[in-house]
PDB file of N, CA, C and O in Angstrom:
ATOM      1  N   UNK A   1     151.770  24.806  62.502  1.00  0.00           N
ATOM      2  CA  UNK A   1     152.284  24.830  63.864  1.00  0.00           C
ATOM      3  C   UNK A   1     152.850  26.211  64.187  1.00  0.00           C
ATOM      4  O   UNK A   1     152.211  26.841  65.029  1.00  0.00           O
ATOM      5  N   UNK A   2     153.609  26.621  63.824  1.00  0.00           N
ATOM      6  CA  UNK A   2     153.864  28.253  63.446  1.00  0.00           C
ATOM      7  C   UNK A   2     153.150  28.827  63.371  1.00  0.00           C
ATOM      8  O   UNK A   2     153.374  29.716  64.193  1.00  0.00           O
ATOM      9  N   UNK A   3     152.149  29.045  62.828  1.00  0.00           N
ATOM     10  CA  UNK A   3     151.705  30.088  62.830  1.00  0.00           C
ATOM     11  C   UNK A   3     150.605  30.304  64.204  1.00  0.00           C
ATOM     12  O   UNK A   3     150.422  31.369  64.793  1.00  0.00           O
ATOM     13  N   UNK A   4     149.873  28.822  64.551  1.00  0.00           N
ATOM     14  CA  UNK A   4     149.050  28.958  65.149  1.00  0.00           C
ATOM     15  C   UNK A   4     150.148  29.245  67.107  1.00  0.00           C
ATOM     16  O   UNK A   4     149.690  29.655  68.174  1.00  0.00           O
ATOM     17  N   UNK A   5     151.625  28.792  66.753  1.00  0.00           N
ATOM     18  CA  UNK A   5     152.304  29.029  67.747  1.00  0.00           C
ATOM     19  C   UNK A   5     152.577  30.544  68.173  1.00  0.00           C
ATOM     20  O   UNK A   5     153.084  30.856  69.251  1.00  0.00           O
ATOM     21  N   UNK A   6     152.170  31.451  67.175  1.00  0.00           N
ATOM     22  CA  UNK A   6     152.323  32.811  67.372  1.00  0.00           C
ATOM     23  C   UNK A   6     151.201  33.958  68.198  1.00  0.00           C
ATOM     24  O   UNK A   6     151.136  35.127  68.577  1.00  0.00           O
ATOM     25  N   UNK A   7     150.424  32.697  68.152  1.00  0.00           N
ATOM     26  CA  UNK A   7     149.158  32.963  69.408  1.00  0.00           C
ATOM     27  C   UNK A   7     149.187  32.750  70.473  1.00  0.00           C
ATOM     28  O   UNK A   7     148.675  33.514  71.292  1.00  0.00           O
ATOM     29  N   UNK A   8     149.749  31.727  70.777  1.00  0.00           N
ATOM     30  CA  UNK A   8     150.082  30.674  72.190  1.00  0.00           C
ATOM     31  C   UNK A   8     149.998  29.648  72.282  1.00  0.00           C
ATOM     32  O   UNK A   8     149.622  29.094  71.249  1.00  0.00           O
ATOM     33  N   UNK A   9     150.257  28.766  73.452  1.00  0.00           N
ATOM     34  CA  UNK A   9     150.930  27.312  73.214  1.00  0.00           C
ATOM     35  C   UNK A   9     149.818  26.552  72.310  1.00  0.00           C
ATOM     36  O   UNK A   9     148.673  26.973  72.147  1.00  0.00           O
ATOM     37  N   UNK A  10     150.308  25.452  71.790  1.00  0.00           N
ATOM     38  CA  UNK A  10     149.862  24.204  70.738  1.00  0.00           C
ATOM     39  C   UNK A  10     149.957  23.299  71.455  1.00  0.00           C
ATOM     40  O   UNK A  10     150.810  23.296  72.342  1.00  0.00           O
ATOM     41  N   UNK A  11     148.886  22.016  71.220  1.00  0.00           N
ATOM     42  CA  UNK A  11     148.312  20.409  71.558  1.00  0.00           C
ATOM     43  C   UNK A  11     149.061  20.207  69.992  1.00  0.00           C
ATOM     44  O   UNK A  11     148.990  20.753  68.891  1.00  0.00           O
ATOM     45  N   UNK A  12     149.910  18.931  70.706  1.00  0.00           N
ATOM     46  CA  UNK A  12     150.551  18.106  69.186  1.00  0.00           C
ATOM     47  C   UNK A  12     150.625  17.190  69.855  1.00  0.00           C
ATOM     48  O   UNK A  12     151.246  16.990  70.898  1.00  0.00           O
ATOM     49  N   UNK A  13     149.592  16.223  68.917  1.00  0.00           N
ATOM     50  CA  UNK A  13     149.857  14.736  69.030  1.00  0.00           C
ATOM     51  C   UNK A  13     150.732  13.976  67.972  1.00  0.00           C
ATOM     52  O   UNK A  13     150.657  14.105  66.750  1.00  0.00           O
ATOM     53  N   UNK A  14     151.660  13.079  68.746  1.00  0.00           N
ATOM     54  CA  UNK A  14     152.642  12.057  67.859  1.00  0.00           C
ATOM     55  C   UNK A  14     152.743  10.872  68.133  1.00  0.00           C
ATOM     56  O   UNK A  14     152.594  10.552  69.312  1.00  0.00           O
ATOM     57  N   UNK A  15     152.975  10.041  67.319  1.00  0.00           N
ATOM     58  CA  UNK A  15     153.769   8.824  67.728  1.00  0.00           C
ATOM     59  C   UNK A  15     154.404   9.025  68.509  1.00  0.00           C
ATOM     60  O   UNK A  15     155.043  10.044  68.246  1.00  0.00           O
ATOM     61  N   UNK A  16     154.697   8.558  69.589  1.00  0.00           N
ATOM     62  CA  UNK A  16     155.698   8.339  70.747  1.00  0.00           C
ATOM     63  C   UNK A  16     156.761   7.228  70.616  1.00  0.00           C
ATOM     64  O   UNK A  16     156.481   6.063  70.900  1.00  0.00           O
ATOM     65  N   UNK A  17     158.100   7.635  70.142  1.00  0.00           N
ATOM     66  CA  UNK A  17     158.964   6.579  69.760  1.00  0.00           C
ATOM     67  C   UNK A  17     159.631   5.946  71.374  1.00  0.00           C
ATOM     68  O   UNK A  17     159.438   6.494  72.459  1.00  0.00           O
ATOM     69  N   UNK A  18     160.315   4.859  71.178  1.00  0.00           N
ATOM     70  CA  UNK A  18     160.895   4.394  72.421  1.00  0.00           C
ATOM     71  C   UNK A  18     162.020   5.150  72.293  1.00  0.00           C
ATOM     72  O   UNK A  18     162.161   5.603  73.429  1.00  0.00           O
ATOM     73  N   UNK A  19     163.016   5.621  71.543  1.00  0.00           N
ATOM     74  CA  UNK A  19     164.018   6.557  71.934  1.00  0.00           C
ATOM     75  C   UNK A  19     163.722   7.712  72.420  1.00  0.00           C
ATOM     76  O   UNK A  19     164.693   8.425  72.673  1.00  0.00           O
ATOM     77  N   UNK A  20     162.512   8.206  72.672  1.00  0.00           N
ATOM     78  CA  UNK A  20     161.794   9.792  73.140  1.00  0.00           C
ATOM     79  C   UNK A  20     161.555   9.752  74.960  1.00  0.00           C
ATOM     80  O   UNK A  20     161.136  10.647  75.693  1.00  0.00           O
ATOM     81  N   UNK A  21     162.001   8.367  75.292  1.00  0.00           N
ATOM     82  CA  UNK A  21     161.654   8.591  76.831  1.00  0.00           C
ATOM     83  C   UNK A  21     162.916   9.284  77.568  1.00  0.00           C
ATOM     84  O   UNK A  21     162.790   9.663  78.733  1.00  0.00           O
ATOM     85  N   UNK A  22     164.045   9.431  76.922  1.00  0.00           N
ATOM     86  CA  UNK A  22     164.605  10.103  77.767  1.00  0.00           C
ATOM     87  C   UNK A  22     165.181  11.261  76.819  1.00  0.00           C
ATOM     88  O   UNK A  22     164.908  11.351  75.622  1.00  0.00           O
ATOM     89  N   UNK A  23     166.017  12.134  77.528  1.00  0.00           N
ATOM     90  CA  UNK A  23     166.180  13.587  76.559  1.00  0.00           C
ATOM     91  C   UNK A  23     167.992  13.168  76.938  1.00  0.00           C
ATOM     92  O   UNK A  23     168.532  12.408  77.741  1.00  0.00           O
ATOM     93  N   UNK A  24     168.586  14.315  75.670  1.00  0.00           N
ATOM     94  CA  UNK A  24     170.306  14.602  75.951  1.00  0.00           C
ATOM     95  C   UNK A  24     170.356  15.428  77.769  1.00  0.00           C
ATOM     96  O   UNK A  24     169.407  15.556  78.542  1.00  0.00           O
ATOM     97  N   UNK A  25     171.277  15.697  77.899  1.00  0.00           N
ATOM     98  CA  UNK A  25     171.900  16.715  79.207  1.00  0.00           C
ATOM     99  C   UNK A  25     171.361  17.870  78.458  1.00  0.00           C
ATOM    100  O   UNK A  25     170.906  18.655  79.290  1.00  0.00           O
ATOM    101  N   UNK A  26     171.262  18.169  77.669  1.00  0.00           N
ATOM    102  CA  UNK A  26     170.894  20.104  77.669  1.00  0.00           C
ATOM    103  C   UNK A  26     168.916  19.801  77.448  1.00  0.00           C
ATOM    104  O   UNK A  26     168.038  20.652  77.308  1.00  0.00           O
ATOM    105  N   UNK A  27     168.799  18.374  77.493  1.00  0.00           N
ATOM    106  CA  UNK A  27     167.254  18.270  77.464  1.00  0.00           C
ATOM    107  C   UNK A  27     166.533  18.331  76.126  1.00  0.00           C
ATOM    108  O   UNK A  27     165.303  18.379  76.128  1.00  0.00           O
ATOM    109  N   UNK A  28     167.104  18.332  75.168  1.00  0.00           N
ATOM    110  CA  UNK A  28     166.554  17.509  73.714  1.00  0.00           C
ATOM    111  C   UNK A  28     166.222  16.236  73.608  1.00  0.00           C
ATOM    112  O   UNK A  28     167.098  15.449  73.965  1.00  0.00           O
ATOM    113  N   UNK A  29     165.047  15.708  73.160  1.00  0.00           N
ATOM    114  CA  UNK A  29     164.798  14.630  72.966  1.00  0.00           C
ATOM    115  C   UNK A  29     165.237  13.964  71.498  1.00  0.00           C
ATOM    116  O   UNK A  29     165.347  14.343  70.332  1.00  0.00           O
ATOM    117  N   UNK A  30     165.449  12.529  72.405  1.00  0.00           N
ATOM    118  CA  UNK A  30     166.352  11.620  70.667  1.00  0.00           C
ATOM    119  C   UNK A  30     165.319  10.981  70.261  1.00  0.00           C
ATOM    120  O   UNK A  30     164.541  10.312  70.942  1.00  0.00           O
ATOM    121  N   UNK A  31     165.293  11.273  68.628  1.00  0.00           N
ATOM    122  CA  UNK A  31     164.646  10.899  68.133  1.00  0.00           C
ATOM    123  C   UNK A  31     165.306   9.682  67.104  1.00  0.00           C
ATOM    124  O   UNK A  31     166.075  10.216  66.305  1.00  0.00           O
ATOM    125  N   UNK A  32     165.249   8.762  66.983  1.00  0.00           N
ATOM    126  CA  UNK A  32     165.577   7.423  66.836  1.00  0.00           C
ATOM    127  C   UNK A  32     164.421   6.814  65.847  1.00  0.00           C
ATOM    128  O   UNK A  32     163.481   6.179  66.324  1.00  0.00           O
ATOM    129  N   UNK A  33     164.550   7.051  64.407  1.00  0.00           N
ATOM    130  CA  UNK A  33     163.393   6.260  64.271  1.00  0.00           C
ATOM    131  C   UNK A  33     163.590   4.758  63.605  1.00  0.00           C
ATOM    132  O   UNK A  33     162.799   4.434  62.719  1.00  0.00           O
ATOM    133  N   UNK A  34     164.392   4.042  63.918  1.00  0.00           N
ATOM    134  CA  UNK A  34     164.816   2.691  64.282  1.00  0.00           C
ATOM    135  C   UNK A  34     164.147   2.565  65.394  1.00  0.00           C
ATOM    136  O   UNK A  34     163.788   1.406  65.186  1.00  0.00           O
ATOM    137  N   UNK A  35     163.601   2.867  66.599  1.00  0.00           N
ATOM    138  CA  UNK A  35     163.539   2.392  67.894  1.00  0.00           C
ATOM    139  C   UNK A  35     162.306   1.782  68.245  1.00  0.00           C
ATOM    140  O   UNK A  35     162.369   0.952  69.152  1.00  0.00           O
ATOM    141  N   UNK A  36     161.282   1.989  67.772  1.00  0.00           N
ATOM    142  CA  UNK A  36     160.100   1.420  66.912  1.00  0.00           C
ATOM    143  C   UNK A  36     159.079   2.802  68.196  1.00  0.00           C
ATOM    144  O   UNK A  36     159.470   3.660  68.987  1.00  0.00           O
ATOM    145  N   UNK A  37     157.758   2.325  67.762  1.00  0.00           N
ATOM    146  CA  UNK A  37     156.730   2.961  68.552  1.00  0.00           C
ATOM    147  C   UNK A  37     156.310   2.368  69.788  1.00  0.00           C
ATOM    148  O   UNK A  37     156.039   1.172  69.898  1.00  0.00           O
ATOM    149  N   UNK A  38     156.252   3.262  70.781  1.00  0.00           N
ATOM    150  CA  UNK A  38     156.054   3.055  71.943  1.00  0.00           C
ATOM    151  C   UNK A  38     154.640   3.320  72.227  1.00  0.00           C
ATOM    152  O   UNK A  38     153.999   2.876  73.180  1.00  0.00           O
ATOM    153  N   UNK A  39     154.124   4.286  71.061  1.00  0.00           N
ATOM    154  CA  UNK A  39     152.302   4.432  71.496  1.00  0.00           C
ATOM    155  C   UNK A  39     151.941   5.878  70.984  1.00  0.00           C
ATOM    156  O   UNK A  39     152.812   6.271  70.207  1.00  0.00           O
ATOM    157  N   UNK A  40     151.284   6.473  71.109  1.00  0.00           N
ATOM    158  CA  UNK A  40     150.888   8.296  70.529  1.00  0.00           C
ATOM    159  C   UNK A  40     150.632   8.481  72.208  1.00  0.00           C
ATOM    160  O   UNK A  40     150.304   7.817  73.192  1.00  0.00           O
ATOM    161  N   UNK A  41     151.100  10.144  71.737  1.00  0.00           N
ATOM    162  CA  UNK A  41     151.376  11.113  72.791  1.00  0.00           C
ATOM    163  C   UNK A  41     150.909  12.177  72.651  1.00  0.00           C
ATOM    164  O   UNK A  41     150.948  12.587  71.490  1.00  0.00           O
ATOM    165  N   UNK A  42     150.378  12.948  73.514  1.00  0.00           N
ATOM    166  CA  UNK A  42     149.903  14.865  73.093  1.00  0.00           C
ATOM    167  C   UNK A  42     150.516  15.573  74.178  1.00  0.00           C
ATOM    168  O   UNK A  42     150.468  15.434  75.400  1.00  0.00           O
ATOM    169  N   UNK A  43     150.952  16.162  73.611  1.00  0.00           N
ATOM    170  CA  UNK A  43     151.766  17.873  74.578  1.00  0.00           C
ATOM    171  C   UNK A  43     151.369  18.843  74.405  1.00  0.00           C
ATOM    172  O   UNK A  43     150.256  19.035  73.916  1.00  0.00           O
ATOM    173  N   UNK A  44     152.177  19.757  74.762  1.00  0.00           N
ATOM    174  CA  UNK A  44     151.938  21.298  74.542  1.00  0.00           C
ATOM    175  C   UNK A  44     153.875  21.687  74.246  1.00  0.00           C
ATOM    176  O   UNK A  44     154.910  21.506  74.887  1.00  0.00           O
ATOM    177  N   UNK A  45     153.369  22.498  72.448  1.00  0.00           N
ATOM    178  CA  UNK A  45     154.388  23.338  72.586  1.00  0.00           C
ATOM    179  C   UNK A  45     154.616  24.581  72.769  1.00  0.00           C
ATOM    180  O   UNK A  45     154.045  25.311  71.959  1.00  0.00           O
ATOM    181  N   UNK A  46     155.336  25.159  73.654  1.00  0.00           N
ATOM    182  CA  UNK A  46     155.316  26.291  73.865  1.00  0.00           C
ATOM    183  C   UNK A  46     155.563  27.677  73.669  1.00  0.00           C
ATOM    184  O   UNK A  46     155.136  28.798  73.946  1.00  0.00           O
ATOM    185  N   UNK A  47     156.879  26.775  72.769  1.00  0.00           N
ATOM    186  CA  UNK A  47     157.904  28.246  72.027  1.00  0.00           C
ATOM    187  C   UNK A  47     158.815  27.106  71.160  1.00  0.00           C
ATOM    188  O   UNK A  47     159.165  25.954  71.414  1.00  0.00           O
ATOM    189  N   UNK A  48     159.061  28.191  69.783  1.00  0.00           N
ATOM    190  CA  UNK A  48     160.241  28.078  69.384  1.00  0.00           C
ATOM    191  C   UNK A  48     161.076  28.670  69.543  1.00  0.00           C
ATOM    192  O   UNK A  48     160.931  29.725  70.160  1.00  0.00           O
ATOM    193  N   UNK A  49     162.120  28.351  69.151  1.00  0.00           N
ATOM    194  CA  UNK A  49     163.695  29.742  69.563  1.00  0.00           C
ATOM    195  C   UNK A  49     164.540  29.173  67.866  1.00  0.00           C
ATOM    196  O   UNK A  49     165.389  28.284  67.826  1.00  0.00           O
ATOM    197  N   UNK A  50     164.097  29.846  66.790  1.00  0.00           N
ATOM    198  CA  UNK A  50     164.674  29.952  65.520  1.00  0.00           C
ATOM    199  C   UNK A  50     165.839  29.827  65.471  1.00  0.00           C
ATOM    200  O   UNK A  50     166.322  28.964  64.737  1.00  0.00           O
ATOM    201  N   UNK A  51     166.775  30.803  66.379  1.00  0.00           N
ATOM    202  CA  UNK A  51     168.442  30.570  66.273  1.00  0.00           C
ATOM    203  C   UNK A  51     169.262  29.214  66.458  1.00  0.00           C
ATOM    204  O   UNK A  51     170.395  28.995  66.029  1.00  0.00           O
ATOM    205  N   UNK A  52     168.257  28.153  67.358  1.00  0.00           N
ATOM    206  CA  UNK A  52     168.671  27.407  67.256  1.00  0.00           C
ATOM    207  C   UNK A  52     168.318  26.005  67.393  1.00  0.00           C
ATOM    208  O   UNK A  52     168.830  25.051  67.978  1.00  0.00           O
ATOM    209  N   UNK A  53     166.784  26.254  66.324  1.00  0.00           N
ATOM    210  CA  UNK A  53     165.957  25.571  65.680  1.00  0.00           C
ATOM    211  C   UNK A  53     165.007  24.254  66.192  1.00  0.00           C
ATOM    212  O   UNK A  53     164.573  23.238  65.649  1.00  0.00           O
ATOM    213  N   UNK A  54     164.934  24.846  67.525  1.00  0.00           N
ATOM    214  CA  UNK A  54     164.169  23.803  68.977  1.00  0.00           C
ATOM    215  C   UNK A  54     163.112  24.498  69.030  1.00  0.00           C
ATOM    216  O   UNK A  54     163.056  25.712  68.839  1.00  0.00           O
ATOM    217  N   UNK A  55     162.123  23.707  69.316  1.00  0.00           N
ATOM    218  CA  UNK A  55     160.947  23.334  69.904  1.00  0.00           C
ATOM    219  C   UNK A  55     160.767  23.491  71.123  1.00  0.00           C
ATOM    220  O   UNK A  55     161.883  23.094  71.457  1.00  0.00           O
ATOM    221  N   UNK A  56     160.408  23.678  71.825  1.00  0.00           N
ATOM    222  CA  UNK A  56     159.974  23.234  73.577  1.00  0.00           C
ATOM    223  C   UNK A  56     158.903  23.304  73.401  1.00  0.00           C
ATOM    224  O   UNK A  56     158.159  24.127  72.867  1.00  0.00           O
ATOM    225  N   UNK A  57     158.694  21.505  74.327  1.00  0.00           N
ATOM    226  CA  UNK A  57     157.401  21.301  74.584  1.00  0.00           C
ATOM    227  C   UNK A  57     157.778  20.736  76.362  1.00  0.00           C
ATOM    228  O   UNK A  57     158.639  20.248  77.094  1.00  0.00           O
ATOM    229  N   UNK A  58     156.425  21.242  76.291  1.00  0.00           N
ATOM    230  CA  UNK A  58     156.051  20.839  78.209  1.00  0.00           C
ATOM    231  C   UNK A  58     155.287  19.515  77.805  1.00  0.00           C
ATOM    232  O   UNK A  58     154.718  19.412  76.718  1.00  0.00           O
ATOM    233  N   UNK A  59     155.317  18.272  78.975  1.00  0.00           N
ATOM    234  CA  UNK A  59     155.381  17.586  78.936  1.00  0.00           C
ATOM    235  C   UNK A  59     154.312  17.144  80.411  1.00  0.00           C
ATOM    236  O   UNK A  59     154.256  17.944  81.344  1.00  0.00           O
ATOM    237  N   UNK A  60     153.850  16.369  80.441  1.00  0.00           N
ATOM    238  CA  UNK A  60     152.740  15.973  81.525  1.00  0.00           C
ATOM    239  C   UNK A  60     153.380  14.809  82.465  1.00  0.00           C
ATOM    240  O   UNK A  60     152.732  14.036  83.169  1.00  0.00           O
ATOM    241  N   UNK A  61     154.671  14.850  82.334  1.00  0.00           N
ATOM    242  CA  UNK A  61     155.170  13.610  83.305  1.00  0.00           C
ATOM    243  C   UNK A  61     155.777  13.868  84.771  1.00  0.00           C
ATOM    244  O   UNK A  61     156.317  13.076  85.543  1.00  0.00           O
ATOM    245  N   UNK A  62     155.513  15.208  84.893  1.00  0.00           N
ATOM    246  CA  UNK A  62     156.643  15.669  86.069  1.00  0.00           C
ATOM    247  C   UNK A  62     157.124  16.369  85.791  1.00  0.00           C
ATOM    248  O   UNK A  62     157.189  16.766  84.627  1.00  0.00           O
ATOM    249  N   UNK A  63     157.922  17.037  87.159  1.00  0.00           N
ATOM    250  CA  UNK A  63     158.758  17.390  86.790  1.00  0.00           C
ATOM    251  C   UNK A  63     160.301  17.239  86.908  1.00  0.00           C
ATOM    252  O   UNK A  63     161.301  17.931  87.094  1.00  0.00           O
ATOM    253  N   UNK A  64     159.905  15.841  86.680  1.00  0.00           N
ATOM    254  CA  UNK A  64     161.413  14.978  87.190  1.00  0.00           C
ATOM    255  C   UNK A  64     161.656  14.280  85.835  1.00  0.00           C
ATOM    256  O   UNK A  64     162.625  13.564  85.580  1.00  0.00           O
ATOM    257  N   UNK A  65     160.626  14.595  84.987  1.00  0.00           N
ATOM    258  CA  UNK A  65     160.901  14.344  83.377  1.00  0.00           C
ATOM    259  C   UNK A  65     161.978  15.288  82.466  1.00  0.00           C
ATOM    260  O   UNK A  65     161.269  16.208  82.059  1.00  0.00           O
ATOM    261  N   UNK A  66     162.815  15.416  82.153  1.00  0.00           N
ATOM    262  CA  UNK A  66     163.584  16.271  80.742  1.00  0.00           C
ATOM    263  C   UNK A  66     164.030  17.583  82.062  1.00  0.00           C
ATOM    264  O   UNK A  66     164.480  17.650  83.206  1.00  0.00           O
ATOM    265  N   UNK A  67     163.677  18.210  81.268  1.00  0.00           N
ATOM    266  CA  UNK A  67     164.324  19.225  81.974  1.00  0.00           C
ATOM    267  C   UNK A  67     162.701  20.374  83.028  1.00  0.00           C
ATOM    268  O   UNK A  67     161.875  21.196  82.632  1.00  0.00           O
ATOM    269  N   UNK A  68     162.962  19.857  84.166  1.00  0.00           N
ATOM    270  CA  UNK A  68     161.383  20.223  85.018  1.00  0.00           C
ATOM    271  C   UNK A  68     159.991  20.204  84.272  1.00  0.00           C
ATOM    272  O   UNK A  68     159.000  20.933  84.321  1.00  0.00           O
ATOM    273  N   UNK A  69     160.360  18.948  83.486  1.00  0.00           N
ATOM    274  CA  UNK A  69     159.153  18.906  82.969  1.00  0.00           C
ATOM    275  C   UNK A  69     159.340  19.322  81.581  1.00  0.00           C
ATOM    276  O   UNK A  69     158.218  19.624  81.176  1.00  0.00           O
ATOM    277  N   UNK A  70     159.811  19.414  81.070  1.00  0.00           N
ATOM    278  CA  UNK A  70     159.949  20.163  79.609  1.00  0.00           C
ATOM    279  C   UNK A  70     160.977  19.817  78.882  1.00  0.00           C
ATOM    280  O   UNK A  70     162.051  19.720  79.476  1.00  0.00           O
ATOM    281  N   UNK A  71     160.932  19.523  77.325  1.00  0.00           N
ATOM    282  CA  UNK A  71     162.138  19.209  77.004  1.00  0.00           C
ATOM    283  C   UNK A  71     162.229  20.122  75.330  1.00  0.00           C
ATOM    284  O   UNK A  71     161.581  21.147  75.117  1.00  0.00           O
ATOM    285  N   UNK A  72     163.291  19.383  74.166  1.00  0.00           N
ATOM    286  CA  UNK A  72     163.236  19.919  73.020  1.00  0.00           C
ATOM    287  C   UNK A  72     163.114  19.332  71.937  1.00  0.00           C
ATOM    288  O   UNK A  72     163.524  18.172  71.968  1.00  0.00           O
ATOM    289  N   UNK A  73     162.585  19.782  70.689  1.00  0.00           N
ATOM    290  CA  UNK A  73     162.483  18.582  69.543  1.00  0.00           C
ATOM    291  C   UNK A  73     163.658  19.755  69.255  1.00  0.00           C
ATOM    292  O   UNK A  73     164.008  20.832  69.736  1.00  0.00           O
ATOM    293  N   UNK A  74     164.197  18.479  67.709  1.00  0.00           N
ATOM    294  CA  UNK A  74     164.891  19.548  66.545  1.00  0.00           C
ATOM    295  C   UNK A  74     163.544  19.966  65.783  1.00  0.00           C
ATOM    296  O   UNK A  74     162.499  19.322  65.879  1.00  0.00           O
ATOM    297  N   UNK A  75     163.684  21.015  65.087  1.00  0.00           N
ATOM    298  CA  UNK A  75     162.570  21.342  63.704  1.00  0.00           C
ATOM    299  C   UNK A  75     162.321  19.677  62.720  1.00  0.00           C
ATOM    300  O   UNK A  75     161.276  19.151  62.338  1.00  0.00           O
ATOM    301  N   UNK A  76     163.883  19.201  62.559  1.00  0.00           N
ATOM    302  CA  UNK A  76     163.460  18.198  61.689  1.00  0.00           C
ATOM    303  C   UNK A  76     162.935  17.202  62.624  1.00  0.00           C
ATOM    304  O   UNK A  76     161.745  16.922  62.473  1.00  0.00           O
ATOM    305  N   UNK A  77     163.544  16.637  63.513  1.00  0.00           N
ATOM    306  CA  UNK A  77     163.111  15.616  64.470  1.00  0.00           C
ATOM    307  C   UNK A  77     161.105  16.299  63.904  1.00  0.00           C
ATOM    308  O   UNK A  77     160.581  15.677  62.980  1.00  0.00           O
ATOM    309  N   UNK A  78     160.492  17.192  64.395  1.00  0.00           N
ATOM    310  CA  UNK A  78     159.471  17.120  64.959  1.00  0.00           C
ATOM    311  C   UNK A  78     158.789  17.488  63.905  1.00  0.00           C
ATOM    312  O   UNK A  78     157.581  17.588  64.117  1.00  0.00           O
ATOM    313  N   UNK A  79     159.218  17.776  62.615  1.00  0.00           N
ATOM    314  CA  UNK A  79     158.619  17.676  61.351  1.00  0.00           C
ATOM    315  C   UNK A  79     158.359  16.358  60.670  1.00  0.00           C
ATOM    316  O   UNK A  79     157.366  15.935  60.078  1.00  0.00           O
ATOM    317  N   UNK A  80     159.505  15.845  60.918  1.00  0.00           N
ATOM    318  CA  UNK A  80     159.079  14.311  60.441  1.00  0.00           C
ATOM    319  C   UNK A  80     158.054  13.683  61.599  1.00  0.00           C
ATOM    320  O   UNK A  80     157.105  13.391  60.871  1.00  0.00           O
ATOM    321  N   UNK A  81     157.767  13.408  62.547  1.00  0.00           N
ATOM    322  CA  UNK A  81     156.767  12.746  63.648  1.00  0.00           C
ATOM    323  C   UNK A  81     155.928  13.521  63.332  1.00  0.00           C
ATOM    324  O   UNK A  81     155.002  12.720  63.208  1.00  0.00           O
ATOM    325  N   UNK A  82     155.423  14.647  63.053  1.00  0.00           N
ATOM    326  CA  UNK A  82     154.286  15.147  62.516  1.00  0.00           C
ATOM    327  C   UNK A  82     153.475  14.470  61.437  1.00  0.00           C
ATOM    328  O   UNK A  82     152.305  14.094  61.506  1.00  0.00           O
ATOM    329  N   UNK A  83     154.493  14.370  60.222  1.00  0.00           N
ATOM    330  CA  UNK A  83     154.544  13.665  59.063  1.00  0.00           C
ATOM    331  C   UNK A  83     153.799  12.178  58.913  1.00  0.00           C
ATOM    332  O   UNK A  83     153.362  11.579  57.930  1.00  0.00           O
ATOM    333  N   UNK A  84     153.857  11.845  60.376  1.00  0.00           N
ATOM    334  CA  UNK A  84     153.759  10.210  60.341  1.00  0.00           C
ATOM    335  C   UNK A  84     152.219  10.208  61.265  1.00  0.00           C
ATOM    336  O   UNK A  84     152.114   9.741  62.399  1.00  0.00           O
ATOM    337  N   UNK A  85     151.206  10.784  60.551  1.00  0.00           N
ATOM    338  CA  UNK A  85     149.882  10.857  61.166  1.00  0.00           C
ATOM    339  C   UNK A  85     149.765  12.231  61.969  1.00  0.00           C
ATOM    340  O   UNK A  85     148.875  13.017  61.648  1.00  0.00           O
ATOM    341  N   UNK A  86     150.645  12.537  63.006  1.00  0.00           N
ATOM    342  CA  UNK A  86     150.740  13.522  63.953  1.00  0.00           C
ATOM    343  C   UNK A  86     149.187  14.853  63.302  1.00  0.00           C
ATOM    344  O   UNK A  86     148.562  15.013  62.254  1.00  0.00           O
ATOM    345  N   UNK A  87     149.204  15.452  64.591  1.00  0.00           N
ATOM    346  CA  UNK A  87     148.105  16.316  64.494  1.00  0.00           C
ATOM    347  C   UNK A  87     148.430  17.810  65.206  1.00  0.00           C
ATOM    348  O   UNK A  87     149.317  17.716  66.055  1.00  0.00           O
ATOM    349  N   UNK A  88     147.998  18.896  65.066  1.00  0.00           N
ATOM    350  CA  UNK A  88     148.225  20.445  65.404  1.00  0.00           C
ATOM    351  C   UNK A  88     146.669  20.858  65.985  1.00  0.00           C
ATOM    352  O   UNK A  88     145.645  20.986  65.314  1.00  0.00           O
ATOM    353  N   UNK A  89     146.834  21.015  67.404  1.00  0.00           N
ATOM    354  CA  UNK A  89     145.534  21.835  67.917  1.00  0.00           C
ATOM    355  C   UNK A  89     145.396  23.265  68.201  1.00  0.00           C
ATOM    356  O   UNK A  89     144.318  23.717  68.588  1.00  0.00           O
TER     357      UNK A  89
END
């Protein structure tokens, strides 16, 4: 995912948990994996920001979704949902 993110944005498909439909106030998504599966999902991520170990991915729901459309994994949040089948385009 890294590396191919150093080219430009990435297609990542995941499980889509039911705690992932909505994000915190600064627009991170909770990842809950008690909450069971809600279905697989593909995005685009766009950037990381290392300092403080988020993800942003744009999101196809609006832009009345997360934050105009866009929200954040943690590294671990989105390492583990990778883990669980997930795919890197």
């Amino acid at each position: 995912l890294n590396t191919a993110l150093q080219r430009g944005p990435v297609m990542v498909g995941i499980e889509w948990l039911n705690s992932m439909f909505d994000t915190d106030a600064n627009g991170v998504i909770r990842v809950n994996r008690r909450s069971g599966v809600a279905g697989g999902h593909e995005f685009v991520i766009s950037a990381y920001q290392p300092a403080s170990g988020l993800y942003r991915m744009d999101n196809s729901w609006g832009e009345s979704w997360g934050i105009g459309g866009s929200a954040f994994f943690r590294t671990a949040d989105l390492s583990w949902l990778r883990s669980q089948d997930g795919d890197v385009t």
